[in-house]
PAMARNU-687669 format. One record per residue (C-alpha): residue in three letters; x, y, z. Coordinates in Angstrom, 1 decimal. Example, Ala and Ser with C-alpha at 12.3 -4.5 7.8 and 13.67 -1.06 7.14 Angstrom:
BEGIN
ATOM code     px     py     pz
ATOM  ALA   12.3   -4.5    7.8
ATOM  SER   13.7   -1.1    7.1
***
This chain:
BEGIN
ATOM code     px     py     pz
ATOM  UNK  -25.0   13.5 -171.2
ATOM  UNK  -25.0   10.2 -169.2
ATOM  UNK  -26.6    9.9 -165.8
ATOM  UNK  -24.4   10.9 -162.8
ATOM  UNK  -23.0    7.9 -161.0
ATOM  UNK  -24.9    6.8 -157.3
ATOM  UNK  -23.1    8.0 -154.1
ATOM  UNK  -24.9    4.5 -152.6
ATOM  UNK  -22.1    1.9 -151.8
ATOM  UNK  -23.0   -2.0 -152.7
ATOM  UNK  -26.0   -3.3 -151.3
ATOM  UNK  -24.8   -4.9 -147.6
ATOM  UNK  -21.3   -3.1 -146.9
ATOM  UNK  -20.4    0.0 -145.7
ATOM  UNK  -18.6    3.2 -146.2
ATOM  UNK  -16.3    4.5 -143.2
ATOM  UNK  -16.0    8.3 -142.7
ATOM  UNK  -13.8    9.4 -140.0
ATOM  UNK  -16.1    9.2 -137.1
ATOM  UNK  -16.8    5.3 -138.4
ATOM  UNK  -13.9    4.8 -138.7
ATOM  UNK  -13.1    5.6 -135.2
ATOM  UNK  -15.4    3.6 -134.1
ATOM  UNK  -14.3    0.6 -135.7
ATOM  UNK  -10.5    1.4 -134.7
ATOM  UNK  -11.8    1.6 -131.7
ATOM  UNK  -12.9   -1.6 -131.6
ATOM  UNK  -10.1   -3.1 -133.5
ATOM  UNK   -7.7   -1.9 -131.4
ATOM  UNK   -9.5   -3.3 -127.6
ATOM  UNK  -10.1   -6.8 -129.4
ATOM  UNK   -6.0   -6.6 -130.1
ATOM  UNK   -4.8   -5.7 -126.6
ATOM  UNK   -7.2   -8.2 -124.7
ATOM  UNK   -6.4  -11.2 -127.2
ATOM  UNK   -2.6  -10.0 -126.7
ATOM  UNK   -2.7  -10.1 -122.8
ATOM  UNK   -3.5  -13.7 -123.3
ATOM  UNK   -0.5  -14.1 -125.1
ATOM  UNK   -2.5  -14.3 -128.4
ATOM  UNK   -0.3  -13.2 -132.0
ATOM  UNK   -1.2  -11.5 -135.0
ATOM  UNK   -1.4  -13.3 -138.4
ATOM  UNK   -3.1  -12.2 -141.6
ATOM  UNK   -3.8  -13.7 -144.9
ATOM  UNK   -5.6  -12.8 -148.4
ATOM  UNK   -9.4  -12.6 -148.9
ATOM  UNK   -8.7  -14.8 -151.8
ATOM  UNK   -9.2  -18.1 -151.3
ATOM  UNK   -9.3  -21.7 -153.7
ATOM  UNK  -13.1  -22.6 -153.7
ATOM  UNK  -12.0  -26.5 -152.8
ATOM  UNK  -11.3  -24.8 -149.5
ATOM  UNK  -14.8  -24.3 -148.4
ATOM  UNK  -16.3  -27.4 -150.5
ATOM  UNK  -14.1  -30.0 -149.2
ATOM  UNK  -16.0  -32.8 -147.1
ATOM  UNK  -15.2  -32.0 -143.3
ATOM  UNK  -15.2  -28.2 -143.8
ATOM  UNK  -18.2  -27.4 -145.6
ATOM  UNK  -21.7  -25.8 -144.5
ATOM  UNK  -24.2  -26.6 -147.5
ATOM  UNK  -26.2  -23.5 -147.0
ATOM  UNK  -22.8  -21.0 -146.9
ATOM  UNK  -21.2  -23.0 -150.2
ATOM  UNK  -23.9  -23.0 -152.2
ATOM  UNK  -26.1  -19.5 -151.3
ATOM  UNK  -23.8  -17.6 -149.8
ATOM  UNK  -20.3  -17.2 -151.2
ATOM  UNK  -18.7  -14.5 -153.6
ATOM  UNK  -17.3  -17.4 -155.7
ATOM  UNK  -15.7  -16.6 -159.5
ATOM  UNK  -13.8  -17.9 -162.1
ATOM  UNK  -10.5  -16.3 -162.6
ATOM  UNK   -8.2  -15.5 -165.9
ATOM  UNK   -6.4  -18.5 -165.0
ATOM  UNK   -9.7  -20.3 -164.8
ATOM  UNK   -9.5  -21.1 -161.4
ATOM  UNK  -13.1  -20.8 -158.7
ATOM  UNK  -12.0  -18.6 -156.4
ATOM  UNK  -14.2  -17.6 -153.3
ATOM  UNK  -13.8  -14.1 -151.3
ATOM  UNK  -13.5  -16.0 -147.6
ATOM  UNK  -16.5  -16.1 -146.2
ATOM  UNK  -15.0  -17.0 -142.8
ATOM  UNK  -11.2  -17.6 -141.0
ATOM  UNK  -11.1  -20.8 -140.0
ATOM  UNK  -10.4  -22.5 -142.9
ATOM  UNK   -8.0  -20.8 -143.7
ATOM  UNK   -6.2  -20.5 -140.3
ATOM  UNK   -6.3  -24.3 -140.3
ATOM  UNK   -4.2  -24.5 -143.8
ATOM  UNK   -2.0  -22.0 -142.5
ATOM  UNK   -1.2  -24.0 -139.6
ATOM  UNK   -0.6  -27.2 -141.8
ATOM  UNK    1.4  -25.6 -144.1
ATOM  UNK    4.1  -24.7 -141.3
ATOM  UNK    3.3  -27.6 -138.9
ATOM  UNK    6.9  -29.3 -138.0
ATOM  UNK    8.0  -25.7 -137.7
ATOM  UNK    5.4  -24.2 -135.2
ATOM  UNK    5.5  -24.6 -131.4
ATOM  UNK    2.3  -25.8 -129.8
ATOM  UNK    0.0  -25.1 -128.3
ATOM  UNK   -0.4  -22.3 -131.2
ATOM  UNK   -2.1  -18.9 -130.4
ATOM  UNK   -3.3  -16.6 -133.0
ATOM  UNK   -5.6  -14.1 -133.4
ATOM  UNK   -6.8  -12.2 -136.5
ATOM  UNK   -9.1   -9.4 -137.4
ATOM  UNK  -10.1  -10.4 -141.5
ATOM  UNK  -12.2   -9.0 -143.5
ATOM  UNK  -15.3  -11.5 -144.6
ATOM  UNK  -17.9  -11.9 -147.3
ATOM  UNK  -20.9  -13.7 -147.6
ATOM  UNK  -24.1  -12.5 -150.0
ATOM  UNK  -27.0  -13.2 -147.4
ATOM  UNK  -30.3  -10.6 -146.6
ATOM  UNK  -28.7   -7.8 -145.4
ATOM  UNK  -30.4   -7.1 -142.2
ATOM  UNK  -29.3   -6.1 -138.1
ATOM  UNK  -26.4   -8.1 -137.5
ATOM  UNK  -26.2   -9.1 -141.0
ATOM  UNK  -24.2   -7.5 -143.7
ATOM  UNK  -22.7   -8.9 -147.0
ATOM  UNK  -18.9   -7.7 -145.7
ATOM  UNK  -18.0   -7.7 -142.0
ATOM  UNK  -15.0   -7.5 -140.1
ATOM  UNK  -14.5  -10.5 -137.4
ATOM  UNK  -12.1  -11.2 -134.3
ATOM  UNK  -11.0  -14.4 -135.0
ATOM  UNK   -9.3  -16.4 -132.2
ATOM  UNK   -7.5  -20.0 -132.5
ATOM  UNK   -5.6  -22.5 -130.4
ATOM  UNK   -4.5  -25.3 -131.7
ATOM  UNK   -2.0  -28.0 -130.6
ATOM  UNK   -3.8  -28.8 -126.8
ATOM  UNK   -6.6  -30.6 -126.6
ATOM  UNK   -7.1  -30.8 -123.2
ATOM  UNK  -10.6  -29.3 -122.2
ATOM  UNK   -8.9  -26.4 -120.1
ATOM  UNK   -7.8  -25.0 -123.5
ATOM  UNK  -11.7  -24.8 -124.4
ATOM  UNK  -12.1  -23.0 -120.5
ATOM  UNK   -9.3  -20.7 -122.3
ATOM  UNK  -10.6  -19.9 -125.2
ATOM  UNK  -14.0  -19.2 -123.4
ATOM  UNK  -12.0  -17.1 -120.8
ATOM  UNK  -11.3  -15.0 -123.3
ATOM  UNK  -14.2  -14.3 -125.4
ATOM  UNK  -15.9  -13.2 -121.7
ATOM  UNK  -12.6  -11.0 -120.9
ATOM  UNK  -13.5   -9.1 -123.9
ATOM  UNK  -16.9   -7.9 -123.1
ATOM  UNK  -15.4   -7.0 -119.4
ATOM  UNK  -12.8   -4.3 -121.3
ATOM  UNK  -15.7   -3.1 -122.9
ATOM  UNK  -17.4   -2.3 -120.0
ATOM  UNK  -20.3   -5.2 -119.7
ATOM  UNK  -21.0   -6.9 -116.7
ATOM  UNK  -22.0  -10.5 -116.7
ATOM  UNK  -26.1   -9.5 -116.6
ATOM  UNK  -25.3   -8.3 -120.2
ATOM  UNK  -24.8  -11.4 -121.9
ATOM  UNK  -24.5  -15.3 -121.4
ATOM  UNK  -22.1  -18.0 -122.1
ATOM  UNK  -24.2  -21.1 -123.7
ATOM  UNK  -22.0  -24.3 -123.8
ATOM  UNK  -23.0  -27.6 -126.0
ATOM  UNK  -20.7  -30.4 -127.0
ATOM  UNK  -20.8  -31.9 -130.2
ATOM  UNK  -19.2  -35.5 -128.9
ATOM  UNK  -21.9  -35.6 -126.0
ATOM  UNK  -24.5  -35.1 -127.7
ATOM  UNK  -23.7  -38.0 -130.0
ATOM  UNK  -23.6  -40.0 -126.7
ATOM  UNK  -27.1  -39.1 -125.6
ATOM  UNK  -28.5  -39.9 -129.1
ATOM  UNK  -26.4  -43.2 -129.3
ATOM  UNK  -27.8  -43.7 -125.8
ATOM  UNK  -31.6  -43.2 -127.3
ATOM  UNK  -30.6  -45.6 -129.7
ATOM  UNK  -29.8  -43.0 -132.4
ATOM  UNK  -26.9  -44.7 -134.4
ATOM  UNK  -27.2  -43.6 -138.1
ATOM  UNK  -25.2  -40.5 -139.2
ATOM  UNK  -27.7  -39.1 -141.3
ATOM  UNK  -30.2  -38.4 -138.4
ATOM  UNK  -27.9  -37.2 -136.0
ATOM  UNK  -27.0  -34.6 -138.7
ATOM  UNK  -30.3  -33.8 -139.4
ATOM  UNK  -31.5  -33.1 -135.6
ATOM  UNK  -28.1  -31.4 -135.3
ATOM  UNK  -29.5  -28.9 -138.1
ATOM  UNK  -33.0  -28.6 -136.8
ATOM  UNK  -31.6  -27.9 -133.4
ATOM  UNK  -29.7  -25.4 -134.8
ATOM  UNK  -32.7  -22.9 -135.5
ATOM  UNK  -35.0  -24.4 -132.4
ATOM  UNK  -34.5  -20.9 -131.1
ATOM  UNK  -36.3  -19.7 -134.3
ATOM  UNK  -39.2  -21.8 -134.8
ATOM  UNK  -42.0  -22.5 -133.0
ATOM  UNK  -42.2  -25.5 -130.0
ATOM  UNK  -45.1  -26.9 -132.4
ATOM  UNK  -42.9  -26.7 -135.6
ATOM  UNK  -40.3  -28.4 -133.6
ATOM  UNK  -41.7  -31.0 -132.5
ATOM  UNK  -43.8  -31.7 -136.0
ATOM  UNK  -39.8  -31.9 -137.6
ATOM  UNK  -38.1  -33.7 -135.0
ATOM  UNK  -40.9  -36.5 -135.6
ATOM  UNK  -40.6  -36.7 -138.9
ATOM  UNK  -36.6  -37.2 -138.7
ATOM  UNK  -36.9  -39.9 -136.5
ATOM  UNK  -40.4  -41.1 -137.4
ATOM  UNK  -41.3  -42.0 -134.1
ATOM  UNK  -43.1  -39.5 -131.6
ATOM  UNK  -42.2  -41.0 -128.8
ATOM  UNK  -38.6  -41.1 -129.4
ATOM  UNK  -39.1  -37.1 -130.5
ATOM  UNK  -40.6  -36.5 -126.9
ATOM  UNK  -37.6  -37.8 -125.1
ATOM  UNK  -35.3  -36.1 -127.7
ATOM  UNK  -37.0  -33.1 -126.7
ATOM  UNK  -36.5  -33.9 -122.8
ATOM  UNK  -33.3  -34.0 -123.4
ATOM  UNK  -32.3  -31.2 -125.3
ATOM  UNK  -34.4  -28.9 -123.1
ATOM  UNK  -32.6  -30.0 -120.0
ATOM  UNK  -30.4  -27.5 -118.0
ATOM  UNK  -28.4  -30.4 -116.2
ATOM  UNK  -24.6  -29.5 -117.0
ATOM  UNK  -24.1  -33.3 -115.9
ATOM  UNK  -20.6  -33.4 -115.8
ATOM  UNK  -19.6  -30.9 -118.7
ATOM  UNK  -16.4  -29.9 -117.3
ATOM  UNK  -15.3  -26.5 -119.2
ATOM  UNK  -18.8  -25.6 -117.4
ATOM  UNK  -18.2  -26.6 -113.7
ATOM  UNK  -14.5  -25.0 -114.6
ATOM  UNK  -15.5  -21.5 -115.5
ATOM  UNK  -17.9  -21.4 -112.9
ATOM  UNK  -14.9  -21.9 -110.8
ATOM  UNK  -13.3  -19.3 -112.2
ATOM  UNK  -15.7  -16.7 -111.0
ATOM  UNK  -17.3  -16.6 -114.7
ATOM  UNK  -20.9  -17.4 -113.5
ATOM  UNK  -23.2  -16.4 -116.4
ATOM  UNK  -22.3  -19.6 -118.3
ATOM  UNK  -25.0  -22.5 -118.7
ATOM  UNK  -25.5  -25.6 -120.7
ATOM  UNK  -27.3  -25.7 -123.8
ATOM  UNK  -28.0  -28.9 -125.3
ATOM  UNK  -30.3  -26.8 -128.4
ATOM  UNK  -26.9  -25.4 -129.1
ATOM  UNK  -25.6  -26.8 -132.3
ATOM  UNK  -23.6  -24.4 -134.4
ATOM  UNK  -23.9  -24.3 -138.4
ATOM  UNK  -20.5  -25.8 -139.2
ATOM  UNK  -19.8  -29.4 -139.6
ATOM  UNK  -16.3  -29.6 -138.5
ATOM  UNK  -16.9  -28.7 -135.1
ATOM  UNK  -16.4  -31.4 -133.0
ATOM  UNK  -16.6  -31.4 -129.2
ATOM  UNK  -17.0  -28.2 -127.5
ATOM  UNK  -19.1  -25.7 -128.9
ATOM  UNK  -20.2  -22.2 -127.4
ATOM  UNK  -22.2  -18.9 -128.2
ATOM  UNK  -22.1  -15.8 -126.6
ATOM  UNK  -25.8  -13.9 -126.4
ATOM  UNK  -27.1  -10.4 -125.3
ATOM  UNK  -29.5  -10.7 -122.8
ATOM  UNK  -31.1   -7.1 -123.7
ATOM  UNK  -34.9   -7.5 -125.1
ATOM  UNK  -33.9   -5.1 -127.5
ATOM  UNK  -30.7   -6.9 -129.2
ATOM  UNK  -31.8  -10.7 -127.8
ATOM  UNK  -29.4  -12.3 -130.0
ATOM  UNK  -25.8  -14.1 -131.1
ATOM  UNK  -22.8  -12.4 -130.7
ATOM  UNK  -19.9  -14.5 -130.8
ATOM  UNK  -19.7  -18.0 -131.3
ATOM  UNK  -17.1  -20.8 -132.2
ATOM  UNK  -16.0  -24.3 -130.8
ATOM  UNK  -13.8  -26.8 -131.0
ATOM  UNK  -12.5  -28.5 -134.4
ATOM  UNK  -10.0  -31.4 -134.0
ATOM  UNK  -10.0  -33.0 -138.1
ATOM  UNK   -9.9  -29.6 -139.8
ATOM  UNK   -6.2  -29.5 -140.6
ATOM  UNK   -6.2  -33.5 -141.1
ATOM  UNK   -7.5  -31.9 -144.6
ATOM  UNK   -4.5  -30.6 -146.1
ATOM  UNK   -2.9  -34.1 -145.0
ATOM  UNK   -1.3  -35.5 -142.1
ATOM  UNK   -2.1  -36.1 -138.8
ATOM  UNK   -4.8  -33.7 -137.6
ATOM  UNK   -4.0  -30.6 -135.2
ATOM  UNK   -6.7  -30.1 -132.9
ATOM  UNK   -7.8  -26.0 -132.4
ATOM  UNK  -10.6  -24.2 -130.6
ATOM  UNK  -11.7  -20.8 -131.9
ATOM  UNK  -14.4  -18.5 -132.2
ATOM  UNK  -15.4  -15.4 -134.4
ATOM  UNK  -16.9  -12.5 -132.9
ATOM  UNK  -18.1   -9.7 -135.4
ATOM  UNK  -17.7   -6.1 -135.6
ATOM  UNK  -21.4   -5.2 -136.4
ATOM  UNK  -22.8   -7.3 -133.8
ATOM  UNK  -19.9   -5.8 -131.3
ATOM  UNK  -20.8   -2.2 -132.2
ATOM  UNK  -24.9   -3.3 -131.4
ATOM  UNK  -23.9   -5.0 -128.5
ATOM  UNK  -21.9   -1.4 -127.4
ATOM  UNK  -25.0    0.6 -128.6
ATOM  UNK  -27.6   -1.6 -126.8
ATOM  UNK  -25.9   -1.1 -123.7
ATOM  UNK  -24.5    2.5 -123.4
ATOM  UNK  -21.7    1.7 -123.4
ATOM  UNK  -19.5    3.5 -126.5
ATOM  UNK  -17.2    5.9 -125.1
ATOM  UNK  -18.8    9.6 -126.4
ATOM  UNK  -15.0   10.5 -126.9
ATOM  UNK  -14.3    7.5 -129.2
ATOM  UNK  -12.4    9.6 -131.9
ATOM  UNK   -9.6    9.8 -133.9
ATOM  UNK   -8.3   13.3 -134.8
ATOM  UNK   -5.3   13.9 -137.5
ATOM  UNK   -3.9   16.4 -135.1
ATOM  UNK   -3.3   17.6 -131.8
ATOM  UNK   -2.5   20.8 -132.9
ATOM  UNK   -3.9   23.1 -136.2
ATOM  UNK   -1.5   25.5 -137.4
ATOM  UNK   -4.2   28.4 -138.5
ATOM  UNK   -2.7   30.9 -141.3
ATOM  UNK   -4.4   34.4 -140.9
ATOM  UNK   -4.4   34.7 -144.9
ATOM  UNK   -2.7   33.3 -147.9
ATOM  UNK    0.3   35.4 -147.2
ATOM  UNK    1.5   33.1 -144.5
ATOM  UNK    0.3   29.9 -145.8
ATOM  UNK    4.2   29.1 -146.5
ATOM  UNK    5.1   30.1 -142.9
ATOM  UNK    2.3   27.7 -141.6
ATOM  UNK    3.5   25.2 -143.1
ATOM  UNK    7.4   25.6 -141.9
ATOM  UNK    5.9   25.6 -138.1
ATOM  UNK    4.3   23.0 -139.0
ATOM  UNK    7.2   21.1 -140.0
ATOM  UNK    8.8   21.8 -136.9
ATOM  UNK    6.2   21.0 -134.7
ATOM  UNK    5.6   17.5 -136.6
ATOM  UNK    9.8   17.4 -135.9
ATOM  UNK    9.3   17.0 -132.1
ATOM  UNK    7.0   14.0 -132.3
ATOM  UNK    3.9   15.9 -132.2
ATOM  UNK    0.6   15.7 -134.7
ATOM  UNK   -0.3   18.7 -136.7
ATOM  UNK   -2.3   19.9 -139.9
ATOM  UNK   -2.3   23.6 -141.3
ATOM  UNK   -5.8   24.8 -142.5
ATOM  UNK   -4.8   26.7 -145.3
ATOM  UNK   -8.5   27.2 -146.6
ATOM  UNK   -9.6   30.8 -147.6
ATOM  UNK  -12.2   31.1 -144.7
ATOM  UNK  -11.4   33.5 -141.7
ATOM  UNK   -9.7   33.1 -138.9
ATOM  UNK  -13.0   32.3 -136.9
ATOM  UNK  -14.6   29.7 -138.7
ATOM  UNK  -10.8   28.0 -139.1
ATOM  UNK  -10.6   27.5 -134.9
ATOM  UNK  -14.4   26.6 -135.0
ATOM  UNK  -13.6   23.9 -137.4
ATOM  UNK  -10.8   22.6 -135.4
ATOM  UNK  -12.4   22.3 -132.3
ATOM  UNK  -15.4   20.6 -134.2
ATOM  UNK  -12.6   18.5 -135.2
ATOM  UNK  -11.8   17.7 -131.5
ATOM  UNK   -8.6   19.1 -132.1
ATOM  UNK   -6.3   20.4 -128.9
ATOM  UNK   -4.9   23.2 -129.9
ATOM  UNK   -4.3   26.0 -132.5
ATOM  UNK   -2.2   28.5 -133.1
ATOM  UNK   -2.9   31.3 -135.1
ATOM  UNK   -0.3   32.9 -137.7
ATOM  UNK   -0.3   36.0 -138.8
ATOM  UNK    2.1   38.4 -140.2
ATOM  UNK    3.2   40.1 -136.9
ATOM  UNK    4.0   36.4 -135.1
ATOM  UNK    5.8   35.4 -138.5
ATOM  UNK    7.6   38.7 -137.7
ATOM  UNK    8.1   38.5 -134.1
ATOM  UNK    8.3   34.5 -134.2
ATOM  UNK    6.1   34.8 -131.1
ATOM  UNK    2.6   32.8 -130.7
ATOM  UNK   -0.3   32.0 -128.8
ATOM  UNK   -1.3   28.5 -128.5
ATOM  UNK   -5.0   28.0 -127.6
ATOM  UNK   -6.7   24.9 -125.9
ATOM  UNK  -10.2   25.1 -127.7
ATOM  UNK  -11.9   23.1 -125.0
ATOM  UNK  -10.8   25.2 -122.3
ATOM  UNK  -10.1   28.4 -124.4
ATOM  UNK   -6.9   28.6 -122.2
ATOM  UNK   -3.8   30.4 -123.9
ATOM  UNK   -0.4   30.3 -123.6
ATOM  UNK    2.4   32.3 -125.5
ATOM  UNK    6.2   31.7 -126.7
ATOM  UNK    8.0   30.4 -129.6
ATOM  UNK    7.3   27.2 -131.1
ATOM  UNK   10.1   25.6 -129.4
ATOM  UNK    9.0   26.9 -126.1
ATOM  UNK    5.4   26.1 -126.3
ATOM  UNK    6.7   22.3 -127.9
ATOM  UNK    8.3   22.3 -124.3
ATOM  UNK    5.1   23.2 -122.7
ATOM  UNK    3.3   20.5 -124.2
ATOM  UNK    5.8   17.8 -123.3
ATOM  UNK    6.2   18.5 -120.1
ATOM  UNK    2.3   18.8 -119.8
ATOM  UNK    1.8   15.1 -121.4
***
C-alpha cells in the first residue's frame, strides 16, 4: 500500500479555512470600498503572462527575472511566467485599449502574485496585493493622489499616523544631485541606486566600503553619503503638498530607491513604525516609459502595491483586527429534531431562503443540543428547532443564541420579525 498523501500545502502559500478566509475578505473587501471612494474601478486579468513581459529592457528587475519567477515552457512551446507583480501587466492593458480610454485612468486591482523567494514574515511564494494605477496625468498632484490614498487606507483600518510613515524619494532628483556631484555615467548611478536600495539592511561601515568602491573615490562617497542622509525635503513638492493636506507623517528619503527600474520620478514606501513589525508595507512610484513598451507614445501612471500578508501583520501588530471579523453561511440554522423531519427542514428552509434571508439546515445525526452549540460556535443568529409537533402545528420558536432570547410564530411571521428588526 503506498504512502498516504501530506495534508501540508506547497512550501510558501497558504490554505484558507473559513475563519482565513474572513479575514482576507475582510481585507479584500475595505481595500475595495476606499480605492472606490476615490473613484478608483475594478479590472482583472490572467496570472499567465508572456515571459518577454518581465525581461524586456525598461521593465525588468534582474534579481525578480532570473531567481524569482514561476517561469515554464508551455505545449505550444511558449515561456510563460505566473505574474510576479501587476504593473506590467496593467501597463499593456492600458496600451492595448489607449485611443479608446479616457484619462486620467483609475484602476484598481486585487491579483493574485507569485514569486519563489525564502519564504519568511512578510514573505510568501503566493500573495495577494492591492494594486492601484493612474495613468494619463502627470502633473505631481496625481503622485499627492495616489499617496492620499495609500494613507486613507490605513485610516479605514483604524491606524493613526504614529503607526506608520510615508518616505518619499524621487528617481529624476536624485539623478540631479548625482549629475550635480559630477556623477554622469549610467552605470554608476544604477549601481548606487541598488546599493541604496538595501542601505537600510547593511551596516553604515558596509556602506560606505561599497559606495567607495562604485565610485572609486572616498571623498566623493562621503559627500554621496551627506547627501543621501539628509532630511532636507528642498523643494519636493508632493511632500510640502501632503503636509498641507493635514497628512503630516510623510518625510523625505533620499536612501529610498525601490527595486524596479522603470520607475521614474516619484517613488514612495509606506513603513510600520512598531519595533516589533519595523518594516515595508506598501510601496510603488511613478513610471512614465512603461507603456512606451508595447509601442507608441508612452502613458505616464503612478501606482503602488500593498500586500495582503504584510496588511494582516500590520492589523495584528497593532490591535487592530476586528474580533468579529467573520463570515457565517447563515443567519439562521434550521435544526431538525431527527431524521424524520429532515425533509421538512429543508422546505422551511426554502422558504426562509425565499424572503432574502441566509439559512443552512444541520441535518447531522447529533442531538438537538450539540446542533445549537455548533451554530452558535458558528456565530450564527438564530435557530429554529423542528420537530414533529411544530411540523404538525406549523408553529416555531426562533432563538437568538447570543442573547438566548426566543420568539414564536410561523415562519412567515417570524420572517416578518426579522425584517422589521434589520
Amino acid at each position: 500500500m503506498s504512502e498516504p498523501l501530506s495534508t501540508q500545502s506547497y512550501k510558501g502559500v497558504r490554505d484558507f479555512y473559513p475563519a482565513d478566509m474572513a479575514v482576507q475578505r475582510y481585507i479584500f473587501d475595505m481595500w475595495s470600498e476606499t480605492a472606490q471612494r476615490f473613484g478608483f474601478e475594478r479590472y482583472e486579468a490572467s496570472v499567465l503572462e508572456p515571459a518577454a513581459l518581465y525581461k524586456a529592457k525598461g521593465a525588468e528587475n534582474a534579481e525578480m527575472v532570473n531567481d524569482q519567477t514561476y517561469t515554464f515552457t508551455d505545449r505550444g512551446d511558449r515561456e510563460v511566467t505566473l505574474r510576479p507583480e501587476m504593473t506590467p501587466t496593467v501597463a499593456r492593458m492600458v496600451a492595448g485599449k489607449r485611443r479608446e480610454l479616457s484619462y486620467p485612468v483609475r484602476w484598481y486591482s486585487i491579483p493574485n502574485l507569485f514569486r519563489y523567494e525564502r519564504a519568511q514574515r512578510g514573505r510568501l511564494r503566493e500573495h495577494w496585493q492591492l494594486n492601484a494605477d493612474i495613468f494619463g496625468s502627470n502633473d505631481f498632484t496625481t503622485d499627492v493622489e495616489i499617496i492620499q490614498l495609500a494613507h486613507q487606507i490605513f485610516l479605514d483600518f483604524g491606524a493613526t499616523e504614529d503607526m506608520f510613515e510615508i518616505l518619499i524619494n524621487n528617481r529624476a532628483t536624485m539623478q540631479h544631485a548625482y549629475a550635480a556631484l559630477g556623477i554622469s555615467d549610467a552605470d554608476t548611478v544604477t549601481a548606487i541606486t541598488r546599493l541604496n536600495d538595501r542601505k537600510d539592511k547593511i551596516s553604515d561601515a558596509e556602506y560606505v566600503t561599497a559606495l567607495s568602491e562604485i565610485v572609486d573615490d572616498a571623498e566623493l562617497a562621503s559627500s554621496i553619503k551627506t547627501m543621501v542622509e539628509s532630511k532636507d525635503p528642498g523643494d519636493n513638492l508632493v511632500v510640502a503638498t501632503l503636509i498641507e493636506l493635514g497628512i503630516t507623517n510623510v518625510r523625505i528619503d533620499r536612501s529610498l530607491a525601490r527595486g524596479f527600474d522603470y520607475y521614474t520620478g516619484t517613488i514612495f514606501e509606506v513603513k510600520d513604525t512598531h519595533p516589533d513589525n519595523n518594516r515595508s508595507l506598501l510601496g510603488g512610484g511613478r513610471y512614465d516609459n512603461l507603456t512606451g513598451l508595447f509601442g507608441g507614445e508612452p502613458i505616464s501612471g503612478i501606482g503602488f502595491g500593498f500586500g495582503d500578508v504584510t496588511m494582516k501583520d500590520f492589523l495584528l501588530t497593532h490591535n487592530l483586527m476586528p474580533e468579529s471579523v467573520t463570515y457565517t453561511s447563515a443567519a439562521i440554522a434550521v435544526l431538525p429534531m431527527s431524521p424524520t423531519e429532515n425533509v421538512a427542514a429543508l422546505k422551511i428552509a426554502q422558504d426562509i431562503r425565499a424572503t432574502g434571508l441566509s439559512c443552512s439546515v444541520d441535518n447531522s445525526q447529533r442531538k438537538i443540543g450539540k446542533k445549537i452549540t455548533a451554530a452558535a460556535e458558528a456565530k450564527v443568529m438564530y435557530s429554529i428547532t423542528v420537530g414533529s409537533d411544530e411540523v404538525e402545528s406549523k408553529h416555531f420558536t426562533m432563538k437568538h443564541l447570543e442573547s438566548g432570547t426566543e420568539v414564536s410564530g410561523t415562519i412567515e411571521q417570524l420572517m416578518t420579525h426579522l425584517i422589521e428588526l434589520s
